[in-house]
N, C-alpha and C positions, 0 to 999 in steps of 0.2 A: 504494500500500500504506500503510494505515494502520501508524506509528510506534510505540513503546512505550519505557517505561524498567524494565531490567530489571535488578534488585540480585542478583547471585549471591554465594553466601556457604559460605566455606569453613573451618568452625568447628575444623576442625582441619586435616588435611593439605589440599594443593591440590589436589584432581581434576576440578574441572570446565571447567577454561582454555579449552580447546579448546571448549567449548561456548558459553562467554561471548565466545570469540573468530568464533565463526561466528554467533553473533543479532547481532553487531555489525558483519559484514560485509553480513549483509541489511538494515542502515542504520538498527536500532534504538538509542539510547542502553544505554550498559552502563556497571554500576560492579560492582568486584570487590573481594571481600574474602577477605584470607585470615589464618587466625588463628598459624596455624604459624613461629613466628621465623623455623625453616633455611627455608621454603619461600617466603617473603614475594616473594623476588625474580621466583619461575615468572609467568610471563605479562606480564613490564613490556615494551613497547614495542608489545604485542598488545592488552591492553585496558587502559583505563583502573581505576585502583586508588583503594581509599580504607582511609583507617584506622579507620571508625571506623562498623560497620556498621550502628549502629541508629539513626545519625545520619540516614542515608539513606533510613529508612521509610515515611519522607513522600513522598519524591518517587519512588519506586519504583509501578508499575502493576503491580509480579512480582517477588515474591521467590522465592528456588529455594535451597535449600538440597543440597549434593551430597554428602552422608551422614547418621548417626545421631551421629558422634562431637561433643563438647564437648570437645575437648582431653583427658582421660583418659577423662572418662565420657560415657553415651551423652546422649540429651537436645535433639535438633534436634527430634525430632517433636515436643517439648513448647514448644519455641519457636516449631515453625509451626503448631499448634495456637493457643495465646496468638494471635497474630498475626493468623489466621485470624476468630477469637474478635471483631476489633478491626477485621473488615470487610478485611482487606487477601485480598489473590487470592496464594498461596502454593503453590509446588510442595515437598513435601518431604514426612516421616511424622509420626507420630502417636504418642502417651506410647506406645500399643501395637506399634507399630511400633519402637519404642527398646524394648522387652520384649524381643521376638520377637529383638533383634539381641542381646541381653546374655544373656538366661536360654535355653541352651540347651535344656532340661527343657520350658520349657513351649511354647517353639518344637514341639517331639515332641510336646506334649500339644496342642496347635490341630491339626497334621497329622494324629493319628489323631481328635480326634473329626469332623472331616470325610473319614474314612474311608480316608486314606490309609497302606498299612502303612509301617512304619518296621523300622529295624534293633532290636535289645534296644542298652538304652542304659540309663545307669543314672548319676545328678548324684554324686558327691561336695564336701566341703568340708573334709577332712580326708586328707590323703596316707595316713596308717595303714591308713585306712577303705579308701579304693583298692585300696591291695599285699594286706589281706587278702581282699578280693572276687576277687583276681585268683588268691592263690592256691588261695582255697575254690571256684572258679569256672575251671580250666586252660583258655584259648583264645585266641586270638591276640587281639587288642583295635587300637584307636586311640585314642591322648588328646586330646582335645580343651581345651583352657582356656575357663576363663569371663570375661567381661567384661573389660576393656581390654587384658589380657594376649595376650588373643586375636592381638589385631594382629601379635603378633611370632610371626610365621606358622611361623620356624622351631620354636616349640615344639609346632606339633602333630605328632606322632609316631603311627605307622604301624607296628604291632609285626609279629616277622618268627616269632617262635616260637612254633610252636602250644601251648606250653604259659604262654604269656603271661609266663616270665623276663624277656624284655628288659624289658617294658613295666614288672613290676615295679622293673626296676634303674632305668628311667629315672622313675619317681614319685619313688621315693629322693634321686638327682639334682637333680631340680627341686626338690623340698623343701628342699635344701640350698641351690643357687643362686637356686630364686624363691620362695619359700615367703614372701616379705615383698610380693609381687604376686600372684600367682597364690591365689586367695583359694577356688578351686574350680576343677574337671576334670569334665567327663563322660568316660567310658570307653562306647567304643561296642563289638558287636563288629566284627572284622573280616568286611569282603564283598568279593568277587573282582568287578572288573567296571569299569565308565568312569563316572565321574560326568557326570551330568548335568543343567542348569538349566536351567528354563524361565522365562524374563522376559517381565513382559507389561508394557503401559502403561494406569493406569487413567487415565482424564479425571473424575473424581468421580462418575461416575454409572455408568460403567460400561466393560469394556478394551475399546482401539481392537482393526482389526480383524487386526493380524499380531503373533505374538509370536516371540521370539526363543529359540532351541536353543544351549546354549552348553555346550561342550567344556570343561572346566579343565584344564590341567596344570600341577601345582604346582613337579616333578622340575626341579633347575636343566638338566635335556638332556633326552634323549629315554629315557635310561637311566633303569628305574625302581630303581635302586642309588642311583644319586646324592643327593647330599642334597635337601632339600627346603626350596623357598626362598619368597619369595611369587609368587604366580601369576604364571606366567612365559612361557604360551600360552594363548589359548582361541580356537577354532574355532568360530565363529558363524552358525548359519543360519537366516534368516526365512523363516518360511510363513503 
């Protein structure tokens, strides 16, 4: 089997160890980076680490980047783009693909014009603007955040009153507590039912041949009371 050196790169949290840790057991060279201070430590004794990731560009035959995140803002796709740009062979997204992860709007706007229906959804950037759409508007809703706020999973909210009270009370809230991050919301409405994602794998020219059915459940239990934490189950099935 022909060898490689593969630079995995973790521009903000750690998540791809386990991957960098199994191309390294089928006896390719691996260097790992990770940018995250609390997480620097995940993976040491499993693969080899480096500080200093763009040091290593050179001797890399594969860069792979394991999200969209830059530390607060989104931004990998635009680095493996550059990169790309510069002859190097890169797994990772694209300025659009760092879009599609931050603006939830126009994420909905790519999914309907290739014809897929979406829920009514509607951006805000202004909390007043919100609470008044909710009250001019009575229906149960979900908030969603926009851009790096996102990540703190417990702020997406799941409203429980079909006249959309809670959800106003909790805009209010937020405003108060994150109104200095949370720079904008989408308000979806609410749908009864199991979410569900479809992953595929592109190789640049077009998806290999099985993709992946994945289950989320966000609920710290199985109780859909409970609060809501970050993904804390998914059931996975290839076809």
């Amino acid at each position: 089997m022909d060898t490689a050196n593969f630079l995995f790169v973790s521009a903000d949290a750690a998540l791809i160890t386990d991957l960098a840790w199994q191309v390294r057991r089928e006896g390719h060279a691996v260097k790992y980076y990770v940018e995250a201070e609390s997480d620097r430590e995940i993976g040491d004794g499993f693969v080899p680490k480096t500080d200093d990731w763009r040091a290593e560009v050179d001797w890399a035959d594969v860069i792979i980047f394991d999200d969209v995140w830059v530390g607060s803002d989104v931004g990998t796709g635009k680095l493996a783009q550059e990169l790309r740009e510069e002859g190097h062979a890169v797994v990772g997204g694209t300025p659009n693909t760092d879009r599609l992860e931050e603006d939830r709007g126009y994420a909905m706007e790519v999914l309907e014009d290739h014809g897929v229906d979406t829920v009514e959804h509607h951006v805000f950037h202004a909390f007043d603007a919100g609470i008044q759409h909710v009250r001019e508007n009575p229906a149960s809703y979900v908030i969603k955040p926009l851009g790096e706020v996102q990540n703190v999973k417990r702020l997406l909210y799941v409203g429980n009153e079909d006249d959309g009270s809670d959800v106003a009370d909790v805009l209010k809230a937020y405003e108060k507590a994150w109104g200095h991050r949370m720079k904008g919301f989408q308000l979806q409405r609410k749908v009864e039912g199991v979410e569900v994602a479809v992953c595929g794998f592109f190789d640049g020219n077009e998806f290999v041949d099985r993709v992946n059915f994945n289950f989320e459940h966000y609920f710290r239990d199985l109780l859909y009371n409970s609060p809501q934490c970050t993904e804390r189950q998914t059931a996975v099935t290839a076809a």
